[in-house]
N, CA, C and O atoms as a DFTB+ gen file, in Angstrom:
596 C
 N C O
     1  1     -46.986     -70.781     -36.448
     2  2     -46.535     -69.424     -36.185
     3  2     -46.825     -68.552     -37.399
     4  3     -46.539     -68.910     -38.542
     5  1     -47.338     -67.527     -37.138
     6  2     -47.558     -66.665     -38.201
     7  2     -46.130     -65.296     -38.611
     8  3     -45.668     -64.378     -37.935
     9  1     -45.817     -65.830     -40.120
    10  2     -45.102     -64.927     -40.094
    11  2     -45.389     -63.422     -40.358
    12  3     -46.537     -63.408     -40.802
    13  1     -44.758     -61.711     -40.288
    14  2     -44.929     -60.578     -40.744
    15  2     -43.610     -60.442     -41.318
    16  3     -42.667     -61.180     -41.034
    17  1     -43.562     -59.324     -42.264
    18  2     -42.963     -59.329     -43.115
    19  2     -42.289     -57.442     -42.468
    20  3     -42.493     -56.803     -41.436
    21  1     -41.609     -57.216     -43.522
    22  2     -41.519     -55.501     -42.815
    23  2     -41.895     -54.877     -43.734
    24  3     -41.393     -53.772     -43.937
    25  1     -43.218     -55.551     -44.855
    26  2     -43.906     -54.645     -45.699
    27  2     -44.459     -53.657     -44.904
    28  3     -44.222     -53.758     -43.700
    29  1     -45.510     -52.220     -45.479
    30  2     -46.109     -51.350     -44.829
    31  2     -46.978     -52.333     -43.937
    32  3     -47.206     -53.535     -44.070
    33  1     -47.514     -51.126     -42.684
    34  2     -48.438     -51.777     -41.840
    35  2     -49.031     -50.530     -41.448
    36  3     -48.592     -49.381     -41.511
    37  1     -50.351     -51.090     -40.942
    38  2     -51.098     -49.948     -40.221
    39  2     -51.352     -50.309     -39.343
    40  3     -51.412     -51.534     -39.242
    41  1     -51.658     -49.464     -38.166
    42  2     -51.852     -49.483     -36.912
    43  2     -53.012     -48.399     -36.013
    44  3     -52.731     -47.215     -35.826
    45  1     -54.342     -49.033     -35.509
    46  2     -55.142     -48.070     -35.295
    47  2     -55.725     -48.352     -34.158
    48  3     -55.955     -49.543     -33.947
    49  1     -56.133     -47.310     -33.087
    50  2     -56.598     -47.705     -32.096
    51  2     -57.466     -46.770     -31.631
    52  3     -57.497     -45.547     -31.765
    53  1     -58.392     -47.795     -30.879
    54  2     -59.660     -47.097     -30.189
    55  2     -59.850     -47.444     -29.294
    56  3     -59.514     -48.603     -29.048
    57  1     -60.529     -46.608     -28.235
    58  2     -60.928     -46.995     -26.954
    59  2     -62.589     -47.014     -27.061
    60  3     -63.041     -46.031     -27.649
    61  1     -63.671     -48.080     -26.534
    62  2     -64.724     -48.378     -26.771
    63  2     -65.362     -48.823     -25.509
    64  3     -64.956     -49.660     -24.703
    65  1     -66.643     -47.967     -25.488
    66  2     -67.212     -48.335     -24.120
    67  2     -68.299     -49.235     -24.111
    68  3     -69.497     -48.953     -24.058
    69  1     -67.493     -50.912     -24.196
    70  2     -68.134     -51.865     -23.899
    71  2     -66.932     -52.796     -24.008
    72  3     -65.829     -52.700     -24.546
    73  1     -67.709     -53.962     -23.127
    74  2     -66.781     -55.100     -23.031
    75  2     -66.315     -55.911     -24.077
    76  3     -66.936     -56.178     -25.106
    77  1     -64.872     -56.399     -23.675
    78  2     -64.092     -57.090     -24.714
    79  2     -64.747     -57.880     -25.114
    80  3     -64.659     -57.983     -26.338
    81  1     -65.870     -58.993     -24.338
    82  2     -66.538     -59.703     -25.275
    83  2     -67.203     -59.653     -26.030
    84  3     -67.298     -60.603     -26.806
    85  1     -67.969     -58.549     -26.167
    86  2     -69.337     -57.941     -26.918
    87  2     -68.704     -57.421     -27.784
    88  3     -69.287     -57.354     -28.866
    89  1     -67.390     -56.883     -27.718
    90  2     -66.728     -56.267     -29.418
    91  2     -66.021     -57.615     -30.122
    92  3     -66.426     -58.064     -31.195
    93  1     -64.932     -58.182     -29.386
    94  2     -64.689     -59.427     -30.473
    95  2     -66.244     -60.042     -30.764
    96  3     -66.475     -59.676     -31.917
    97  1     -67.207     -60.661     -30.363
    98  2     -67.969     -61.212     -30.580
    99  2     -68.717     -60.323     -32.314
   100  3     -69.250     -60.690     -33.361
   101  1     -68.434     -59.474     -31.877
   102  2     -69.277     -58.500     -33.153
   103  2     -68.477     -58.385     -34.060
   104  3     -68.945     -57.883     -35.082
   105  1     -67.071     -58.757     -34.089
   106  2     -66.404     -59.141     -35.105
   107  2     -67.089     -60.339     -36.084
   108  3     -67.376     -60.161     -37.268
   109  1     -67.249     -61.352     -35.479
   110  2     -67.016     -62.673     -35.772
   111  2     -69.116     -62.805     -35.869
   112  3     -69.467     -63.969     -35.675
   113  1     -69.669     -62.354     -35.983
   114  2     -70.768     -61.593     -36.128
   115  2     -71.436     -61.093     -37.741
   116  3     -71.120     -59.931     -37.996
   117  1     -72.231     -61.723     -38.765
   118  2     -72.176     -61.290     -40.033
   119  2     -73.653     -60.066     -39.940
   120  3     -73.604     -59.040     -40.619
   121  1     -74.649     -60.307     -39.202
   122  2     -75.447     -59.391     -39.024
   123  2     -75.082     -58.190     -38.541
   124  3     -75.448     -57.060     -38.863
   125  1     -73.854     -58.794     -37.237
   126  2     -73.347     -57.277     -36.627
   127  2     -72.213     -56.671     -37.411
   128  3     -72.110     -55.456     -37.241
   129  1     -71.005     -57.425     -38.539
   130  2     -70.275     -56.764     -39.074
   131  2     -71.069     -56.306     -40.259
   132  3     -70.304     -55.621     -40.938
   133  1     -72.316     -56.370     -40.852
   134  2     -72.921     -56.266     -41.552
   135  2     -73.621     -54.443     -41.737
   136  3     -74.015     -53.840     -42.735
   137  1     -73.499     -53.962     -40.031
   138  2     -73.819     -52.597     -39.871
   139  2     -72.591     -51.945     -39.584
   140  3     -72.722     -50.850     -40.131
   141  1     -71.514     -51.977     -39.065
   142  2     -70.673     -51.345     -38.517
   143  2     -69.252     -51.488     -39.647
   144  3     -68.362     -50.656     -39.475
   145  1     -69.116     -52.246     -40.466
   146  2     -68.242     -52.630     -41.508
   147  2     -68.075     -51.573     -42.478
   148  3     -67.250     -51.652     -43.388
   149  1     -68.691     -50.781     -42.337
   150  2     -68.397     -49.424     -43.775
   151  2     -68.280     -48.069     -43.893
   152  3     -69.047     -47.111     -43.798
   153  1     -66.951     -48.261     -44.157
   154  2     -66.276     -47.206     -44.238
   155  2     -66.434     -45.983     -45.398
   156  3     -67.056     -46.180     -46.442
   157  1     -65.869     -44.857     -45.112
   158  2     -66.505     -43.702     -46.338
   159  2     -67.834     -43.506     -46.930
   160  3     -68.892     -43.300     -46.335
   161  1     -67.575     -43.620     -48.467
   162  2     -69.244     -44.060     -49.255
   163  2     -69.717     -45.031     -48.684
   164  3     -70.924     -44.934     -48.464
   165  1     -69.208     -45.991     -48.336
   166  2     -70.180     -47.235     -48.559
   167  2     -71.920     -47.492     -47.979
   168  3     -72.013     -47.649     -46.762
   169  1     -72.733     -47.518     -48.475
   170  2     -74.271     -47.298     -48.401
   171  2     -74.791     -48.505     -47.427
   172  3     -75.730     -48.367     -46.643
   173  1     -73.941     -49.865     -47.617
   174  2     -74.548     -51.035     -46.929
   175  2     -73.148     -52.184     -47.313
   176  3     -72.248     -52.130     -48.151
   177  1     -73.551     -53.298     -46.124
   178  2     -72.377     -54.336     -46.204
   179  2     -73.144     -55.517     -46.112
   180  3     -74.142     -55.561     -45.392
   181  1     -72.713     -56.590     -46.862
   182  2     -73.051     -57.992     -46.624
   183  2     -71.687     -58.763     -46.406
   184  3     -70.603     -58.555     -46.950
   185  1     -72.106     -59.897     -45.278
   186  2     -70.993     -60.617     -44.786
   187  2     -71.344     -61.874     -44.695
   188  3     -72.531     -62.170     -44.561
   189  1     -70.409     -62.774     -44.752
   190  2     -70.633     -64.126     -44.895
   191  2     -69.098     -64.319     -43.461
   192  3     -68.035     -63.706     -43.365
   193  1     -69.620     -65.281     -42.714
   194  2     -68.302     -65.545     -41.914
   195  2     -68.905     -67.169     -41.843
   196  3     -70.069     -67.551     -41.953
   197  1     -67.414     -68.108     -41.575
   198  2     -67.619     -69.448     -40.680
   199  2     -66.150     -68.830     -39.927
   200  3     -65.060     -68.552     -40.427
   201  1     -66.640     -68.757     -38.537
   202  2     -66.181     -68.370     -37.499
   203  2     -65.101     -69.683     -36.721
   204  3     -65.216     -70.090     -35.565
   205  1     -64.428     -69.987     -37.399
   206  2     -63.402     -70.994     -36.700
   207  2     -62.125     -71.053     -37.436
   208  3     -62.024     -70.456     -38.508
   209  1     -60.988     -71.834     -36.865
   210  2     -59.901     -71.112     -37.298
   211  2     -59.642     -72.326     -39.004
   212  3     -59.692     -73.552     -39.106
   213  1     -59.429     -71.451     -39.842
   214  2     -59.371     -72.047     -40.941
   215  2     -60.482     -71.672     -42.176
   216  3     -60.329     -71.652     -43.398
   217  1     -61.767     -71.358     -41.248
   218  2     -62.987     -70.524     -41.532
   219  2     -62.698     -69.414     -42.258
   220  3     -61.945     -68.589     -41.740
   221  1     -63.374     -69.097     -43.954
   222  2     -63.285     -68.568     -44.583
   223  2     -64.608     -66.948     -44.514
   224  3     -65.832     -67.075     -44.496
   225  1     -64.136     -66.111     -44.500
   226  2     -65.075     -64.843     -44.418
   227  2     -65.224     -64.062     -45.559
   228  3     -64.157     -63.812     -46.119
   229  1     -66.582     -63.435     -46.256
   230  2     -66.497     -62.617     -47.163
   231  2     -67.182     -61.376     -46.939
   232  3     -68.404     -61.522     -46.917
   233  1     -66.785     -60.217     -46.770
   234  2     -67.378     -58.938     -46.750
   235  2     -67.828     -58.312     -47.695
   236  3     -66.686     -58.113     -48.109
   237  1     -68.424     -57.824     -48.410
   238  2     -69.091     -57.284     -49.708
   239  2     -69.454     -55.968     -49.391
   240  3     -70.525     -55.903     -48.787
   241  1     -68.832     -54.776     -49.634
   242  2     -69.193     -53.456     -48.966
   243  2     -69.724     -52.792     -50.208
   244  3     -69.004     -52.730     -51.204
   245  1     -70.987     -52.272     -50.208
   246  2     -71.459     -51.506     -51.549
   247  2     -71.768     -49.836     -51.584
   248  3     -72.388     -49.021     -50.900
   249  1     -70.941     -49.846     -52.816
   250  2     -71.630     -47.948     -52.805
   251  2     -72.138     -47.831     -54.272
   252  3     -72.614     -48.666     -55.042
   253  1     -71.811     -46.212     -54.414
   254  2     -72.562     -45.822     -55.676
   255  2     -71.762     -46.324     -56.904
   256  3     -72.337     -46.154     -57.979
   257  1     -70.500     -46.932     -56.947
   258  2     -69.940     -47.748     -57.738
   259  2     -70.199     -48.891     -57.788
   260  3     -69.791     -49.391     -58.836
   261  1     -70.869     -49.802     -56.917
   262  2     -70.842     -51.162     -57.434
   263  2     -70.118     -51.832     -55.803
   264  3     -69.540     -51.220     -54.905
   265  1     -70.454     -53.291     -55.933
   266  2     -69.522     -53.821     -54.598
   267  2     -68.293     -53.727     -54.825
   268  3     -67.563     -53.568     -55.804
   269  1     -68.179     -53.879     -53.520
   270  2     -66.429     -54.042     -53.251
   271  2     -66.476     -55.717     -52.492
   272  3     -67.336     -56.088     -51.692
   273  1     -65.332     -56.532     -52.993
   274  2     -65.336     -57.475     -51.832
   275  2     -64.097     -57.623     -51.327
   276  3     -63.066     -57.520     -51.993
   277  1     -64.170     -57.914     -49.919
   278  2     -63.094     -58.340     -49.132
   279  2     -63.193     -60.008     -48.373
   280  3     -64.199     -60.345     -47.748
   281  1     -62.103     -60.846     -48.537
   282  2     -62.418     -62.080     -48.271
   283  2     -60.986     -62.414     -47.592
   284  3     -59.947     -61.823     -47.886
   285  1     -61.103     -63.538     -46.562
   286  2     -60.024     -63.857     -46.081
   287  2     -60.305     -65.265     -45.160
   288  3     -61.307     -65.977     -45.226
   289  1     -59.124     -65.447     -44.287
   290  2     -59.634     -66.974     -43.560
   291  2     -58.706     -66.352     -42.103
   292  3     -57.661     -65.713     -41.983
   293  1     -59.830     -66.988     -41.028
   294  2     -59.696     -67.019     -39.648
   295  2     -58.256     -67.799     -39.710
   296  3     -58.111     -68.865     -40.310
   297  1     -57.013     -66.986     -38.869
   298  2     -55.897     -67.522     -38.362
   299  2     -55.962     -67.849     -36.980
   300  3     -55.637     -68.989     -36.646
   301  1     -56.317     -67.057     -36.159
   302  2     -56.211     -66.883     -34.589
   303  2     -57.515     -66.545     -34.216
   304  3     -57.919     -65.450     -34.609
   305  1     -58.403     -67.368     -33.420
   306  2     -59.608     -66.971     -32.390
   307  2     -59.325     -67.320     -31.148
   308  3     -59.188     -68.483     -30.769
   309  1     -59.218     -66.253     -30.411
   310  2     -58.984     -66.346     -28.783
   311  2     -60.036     -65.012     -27.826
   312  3     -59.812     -63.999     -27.163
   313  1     -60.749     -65.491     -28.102
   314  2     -61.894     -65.056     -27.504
   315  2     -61.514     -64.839     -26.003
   316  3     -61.220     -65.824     -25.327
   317  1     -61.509     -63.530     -25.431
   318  2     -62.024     -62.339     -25.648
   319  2     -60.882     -61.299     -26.152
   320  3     -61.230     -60.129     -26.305
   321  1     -59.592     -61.651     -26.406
   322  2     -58.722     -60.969     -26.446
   323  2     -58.155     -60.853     -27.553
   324  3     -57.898     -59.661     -27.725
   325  1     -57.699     -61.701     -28.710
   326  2     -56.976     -62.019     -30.223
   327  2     -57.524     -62.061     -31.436
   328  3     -56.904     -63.082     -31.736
   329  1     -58.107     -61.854     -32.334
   330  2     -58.802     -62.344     -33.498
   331  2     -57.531     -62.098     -34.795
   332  3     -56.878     -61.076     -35.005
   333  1     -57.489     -63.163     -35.384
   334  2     -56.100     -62.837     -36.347
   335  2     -56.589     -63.129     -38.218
   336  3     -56.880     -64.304     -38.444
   337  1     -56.629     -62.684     -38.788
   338  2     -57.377     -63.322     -40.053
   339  2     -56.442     -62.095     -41.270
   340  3     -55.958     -60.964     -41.275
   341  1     -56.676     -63.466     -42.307
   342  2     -55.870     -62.266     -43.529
   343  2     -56.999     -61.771     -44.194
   344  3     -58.159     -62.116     -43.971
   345  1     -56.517     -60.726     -45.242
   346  2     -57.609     -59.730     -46.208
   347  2     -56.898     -59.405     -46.894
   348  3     -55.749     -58.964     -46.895
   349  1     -58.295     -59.851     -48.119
   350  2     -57.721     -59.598     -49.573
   351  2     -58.740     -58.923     -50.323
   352  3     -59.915     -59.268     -50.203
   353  1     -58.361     -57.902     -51.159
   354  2     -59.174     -57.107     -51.360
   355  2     -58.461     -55.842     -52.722
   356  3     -57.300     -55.541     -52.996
   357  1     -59.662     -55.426     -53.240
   358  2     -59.453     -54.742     -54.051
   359  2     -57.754     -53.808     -53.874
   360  3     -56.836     -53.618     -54.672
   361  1     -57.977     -53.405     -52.400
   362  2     -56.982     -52.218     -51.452
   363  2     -56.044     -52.932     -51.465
   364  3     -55.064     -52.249     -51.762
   365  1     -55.672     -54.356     -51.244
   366  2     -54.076     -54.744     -51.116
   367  2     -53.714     -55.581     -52.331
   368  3     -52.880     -56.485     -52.380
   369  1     -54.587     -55.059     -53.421
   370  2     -54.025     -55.407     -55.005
   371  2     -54.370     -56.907     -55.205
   372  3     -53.549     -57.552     -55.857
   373  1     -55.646     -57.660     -54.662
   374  2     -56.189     -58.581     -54.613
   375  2     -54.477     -59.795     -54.033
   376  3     -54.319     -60.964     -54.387
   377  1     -53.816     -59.241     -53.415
   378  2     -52.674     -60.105     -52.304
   379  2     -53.081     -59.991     -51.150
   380  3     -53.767     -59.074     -50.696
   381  1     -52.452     -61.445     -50.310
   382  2     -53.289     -61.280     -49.066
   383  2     -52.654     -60.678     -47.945
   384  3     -51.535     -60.239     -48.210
   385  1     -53.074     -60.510     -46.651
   386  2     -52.481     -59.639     -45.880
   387  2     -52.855     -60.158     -44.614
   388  3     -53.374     -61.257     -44.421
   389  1     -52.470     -59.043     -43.501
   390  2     -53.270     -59.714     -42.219
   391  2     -53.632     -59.075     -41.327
   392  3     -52.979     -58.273     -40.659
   393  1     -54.700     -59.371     -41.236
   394  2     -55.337     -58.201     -39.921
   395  2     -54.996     -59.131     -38.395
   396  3     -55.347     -60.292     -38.183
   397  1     -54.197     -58.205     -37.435
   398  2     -54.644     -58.751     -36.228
   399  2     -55.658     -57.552     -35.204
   400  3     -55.387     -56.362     -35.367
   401  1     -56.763     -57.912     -34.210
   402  2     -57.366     -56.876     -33.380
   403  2     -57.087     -57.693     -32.236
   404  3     -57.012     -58.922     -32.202
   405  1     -56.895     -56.602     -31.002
   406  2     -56.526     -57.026     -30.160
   407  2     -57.481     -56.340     -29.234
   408  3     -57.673     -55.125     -29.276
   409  1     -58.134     -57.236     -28.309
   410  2     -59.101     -56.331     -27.295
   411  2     -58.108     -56.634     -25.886
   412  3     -57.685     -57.706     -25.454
   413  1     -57.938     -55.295     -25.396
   414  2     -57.298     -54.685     -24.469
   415  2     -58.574     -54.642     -23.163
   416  3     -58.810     -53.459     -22.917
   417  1     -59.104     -55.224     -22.623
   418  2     -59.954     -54.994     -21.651
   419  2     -59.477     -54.131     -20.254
   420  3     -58.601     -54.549     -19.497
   421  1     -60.165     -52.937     -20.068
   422  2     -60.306     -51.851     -19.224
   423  2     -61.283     -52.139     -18.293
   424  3     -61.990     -53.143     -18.375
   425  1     -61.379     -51.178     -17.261
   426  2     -62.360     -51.207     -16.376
   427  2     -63.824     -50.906     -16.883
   428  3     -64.826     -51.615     -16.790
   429  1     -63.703     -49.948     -17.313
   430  2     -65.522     -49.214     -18.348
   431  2     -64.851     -49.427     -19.966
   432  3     -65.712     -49.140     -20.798
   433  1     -64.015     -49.699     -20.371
   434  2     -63.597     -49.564     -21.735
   435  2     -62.473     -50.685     -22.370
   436  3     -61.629     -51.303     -21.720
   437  1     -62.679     -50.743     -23.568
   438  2     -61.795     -51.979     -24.233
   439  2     -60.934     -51.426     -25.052
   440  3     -61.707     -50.940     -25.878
   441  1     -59.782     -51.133     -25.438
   442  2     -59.146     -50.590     -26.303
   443  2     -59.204     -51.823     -27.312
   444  3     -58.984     -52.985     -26.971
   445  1     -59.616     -51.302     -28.935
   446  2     -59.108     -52.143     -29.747
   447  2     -58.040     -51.708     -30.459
   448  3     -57.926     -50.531     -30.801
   449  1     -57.357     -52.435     -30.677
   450  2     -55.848     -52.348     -31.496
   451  2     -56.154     -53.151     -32.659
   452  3     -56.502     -54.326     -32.535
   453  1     -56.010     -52.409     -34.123
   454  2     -55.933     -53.154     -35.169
   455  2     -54.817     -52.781     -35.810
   456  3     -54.583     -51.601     -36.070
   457  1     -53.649     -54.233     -36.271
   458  2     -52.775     -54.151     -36.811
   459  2     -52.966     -54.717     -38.317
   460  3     -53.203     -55.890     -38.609
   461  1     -52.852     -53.915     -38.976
   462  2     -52.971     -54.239     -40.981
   463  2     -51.366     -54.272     -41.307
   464  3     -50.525     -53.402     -41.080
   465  1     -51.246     -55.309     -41.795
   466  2     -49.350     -56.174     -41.904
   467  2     -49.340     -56.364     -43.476
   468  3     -50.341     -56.429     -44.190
   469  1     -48.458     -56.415     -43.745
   470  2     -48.315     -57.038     -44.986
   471  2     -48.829     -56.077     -46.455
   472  3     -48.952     -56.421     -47.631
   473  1     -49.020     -54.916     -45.843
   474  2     -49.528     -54.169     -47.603
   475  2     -48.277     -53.906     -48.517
   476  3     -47.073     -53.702     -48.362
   477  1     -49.377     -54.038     -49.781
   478  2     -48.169     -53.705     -50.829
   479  2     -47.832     -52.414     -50.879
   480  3     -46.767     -52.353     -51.494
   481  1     -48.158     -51.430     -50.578
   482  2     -47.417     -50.285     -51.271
   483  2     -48.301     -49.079     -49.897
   484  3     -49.221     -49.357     -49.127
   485  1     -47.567     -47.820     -50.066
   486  2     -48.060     -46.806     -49.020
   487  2     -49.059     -46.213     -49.670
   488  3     -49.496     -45.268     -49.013
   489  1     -49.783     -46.424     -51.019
   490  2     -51.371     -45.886     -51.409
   491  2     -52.362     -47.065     -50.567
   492  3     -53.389     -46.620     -50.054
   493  1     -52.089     -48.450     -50.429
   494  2     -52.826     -49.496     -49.740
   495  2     -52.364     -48.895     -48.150
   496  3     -53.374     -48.783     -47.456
   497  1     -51.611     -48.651     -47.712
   498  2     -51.445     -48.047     -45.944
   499  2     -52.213     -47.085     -45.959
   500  3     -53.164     -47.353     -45.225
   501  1     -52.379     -45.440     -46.701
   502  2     -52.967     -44.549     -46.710
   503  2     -54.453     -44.741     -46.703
   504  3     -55.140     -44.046     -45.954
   505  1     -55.090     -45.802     -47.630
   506  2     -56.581     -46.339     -47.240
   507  2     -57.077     -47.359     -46.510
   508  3     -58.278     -47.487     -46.268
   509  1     -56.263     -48.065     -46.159
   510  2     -56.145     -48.664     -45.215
   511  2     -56.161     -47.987     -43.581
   512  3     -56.704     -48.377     -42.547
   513  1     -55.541     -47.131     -43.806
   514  2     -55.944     -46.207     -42.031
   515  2     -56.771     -45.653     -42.166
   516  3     -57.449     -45.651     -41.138
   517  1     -57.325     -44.910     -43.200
   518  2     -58.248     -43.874     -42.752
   519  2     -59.454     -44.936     -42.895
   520  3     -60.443     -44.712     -42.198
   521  1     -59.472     -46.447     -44.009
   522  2     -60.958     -46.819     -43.725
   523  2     -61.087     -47.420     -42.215
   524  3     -61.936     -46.966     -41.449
   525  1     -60.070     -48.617     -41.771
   526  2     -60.026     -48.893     -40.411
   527  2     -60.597     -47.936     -39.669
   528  3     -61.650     -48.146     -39.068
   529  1     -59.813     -46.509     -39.623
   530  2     -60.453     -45.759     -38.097
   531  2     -61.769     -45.716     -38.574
   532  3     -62.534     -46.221     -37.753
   533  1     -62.458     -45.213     -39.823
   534  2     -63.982     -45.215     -39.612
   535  2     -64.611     -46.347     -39.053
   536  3     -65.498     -46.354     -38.200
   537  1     -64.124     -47.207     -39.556
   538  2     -64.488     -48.986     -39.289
   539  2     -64.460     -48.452     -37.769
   540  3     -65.588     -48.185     -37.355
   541  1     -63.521     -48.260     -36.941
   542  2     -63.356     -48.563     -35.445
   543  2     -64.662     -47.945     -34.912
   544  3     -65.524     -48.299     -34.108
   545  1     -64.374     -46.515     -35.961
   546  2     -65.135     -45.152     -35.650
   547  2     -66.863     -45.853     -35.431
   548  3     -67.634     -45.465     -34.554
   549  1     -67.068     -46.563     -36.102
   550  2     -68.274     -47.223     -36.723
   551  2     -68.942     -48.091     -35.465
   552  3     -70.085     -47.926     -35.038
   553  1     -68.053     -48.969     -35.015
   554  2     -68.020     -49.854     -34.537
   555  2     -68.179     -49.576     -33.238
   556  3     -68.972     -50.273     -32.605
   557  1     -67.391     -48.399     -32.507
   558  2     -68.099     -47.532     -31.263
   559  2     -68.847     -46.805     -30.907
   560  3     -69.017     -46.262     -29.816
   561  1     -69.713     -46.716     -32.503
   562  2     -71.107     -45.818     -32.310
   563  2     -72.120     -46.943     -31.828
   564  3     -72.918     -46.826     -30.898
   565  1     -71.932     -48.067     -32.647
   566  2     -72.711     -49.357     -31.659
   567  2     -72.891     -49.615     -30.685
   568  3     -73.783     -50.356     -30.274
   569  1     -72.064     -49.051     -30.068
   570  2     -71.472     -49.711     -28.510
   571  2     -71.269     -48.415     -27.285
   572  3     -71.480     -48.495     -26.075
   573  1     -70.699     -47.014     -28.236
   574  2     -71.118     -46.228     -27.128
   575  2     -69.288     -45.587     -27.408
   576  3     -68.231     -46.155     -27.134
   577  1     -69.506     -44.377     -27.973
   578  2     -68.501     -43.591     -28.295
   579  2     -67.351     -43.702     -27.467
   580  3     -67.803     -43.852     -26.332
   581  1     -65.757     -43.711     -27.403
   582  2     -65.112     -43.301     -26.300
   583  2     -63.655     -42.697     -27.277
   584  3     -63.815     -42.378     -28.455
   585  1     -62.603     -42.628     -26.759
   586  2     -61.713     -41.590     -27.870
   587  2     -60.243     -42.579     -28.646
   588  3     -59.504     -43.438     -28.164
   589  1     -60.291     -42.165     -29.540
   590  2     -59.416     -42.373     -30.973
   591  2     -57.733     -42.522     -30.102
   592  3     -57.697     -42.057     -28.963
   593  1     -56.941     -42.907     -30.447
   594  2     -55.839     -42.642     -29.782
   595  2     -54.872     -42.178     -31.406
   596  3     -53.694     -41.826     -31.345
């Protein structure tokens, strides 16, 4: 069982016009999180994933400063609907945290729900939402625009 804590959390959601499988799948995806992974500045992303639960992931997002890395390990894969994994990263004061996304499957559209648990402080929530929605933002230009909730 995974515990949450009642540290800050973020919470972001999008509606995306393509199927739940084709977006979790592009999660778990290092070529495909490799384009859609960067948020603000960032110029380009490299990703490393082993896609199983226990499976360790590293994101490397680069701008005109230098990389950034984000690294964490697969908790929950439930394909087409759950993906659960923590992140650690410059943003949550190199402590770990936890992302859950949840694909909501629609008739023409998938809502994703991403829940960010566990931050230390409300400067890590404040960049933490606004990079997520680009991330989402990002991630439905791939796939075919649909609206922010």
């Amino acid at each position: 069982m995974i515990q949450t804590t009642n540290l800050p959390k973020v919470i972001v959601r999008r509606e995306i016009k393509a199927p739940a499988d084709e977006l979790f799948d592009a999660w778990l995806d290092p070529a495909s999180l490799a384009v859609w992974m960067r948020p603000g500045d960032i110029s380009h992303s490299v990703a490393h994933v082993d896609p199983k639960i226990g499976g360790a992931f590293e994101i490397v997002m680069h701008n005109a400063a230098g990389p950034i890395v984000h690294s964490g390990e697969y908790r929950i894969i439930e394909r087409p609907r759950r993906l659960v994994f923590t992140w650690i990263s410059a943003g949550t004061k190199q402590t770990q945290s936890l992302v859950t996304v949840d694909f909501n499957a629609g008739r023409r559209t998938t809502e994703v729900v991403l829940t960010h648990e566990q931050l230390p402080d409300d400067n890590a929530v404040k960049s933490h939402t606004k990079g997520w929605t680009q991330i989402l933002e990002m991630l439905a230009r791939q796939f075919g625009a649909a609206e922010t909730h």
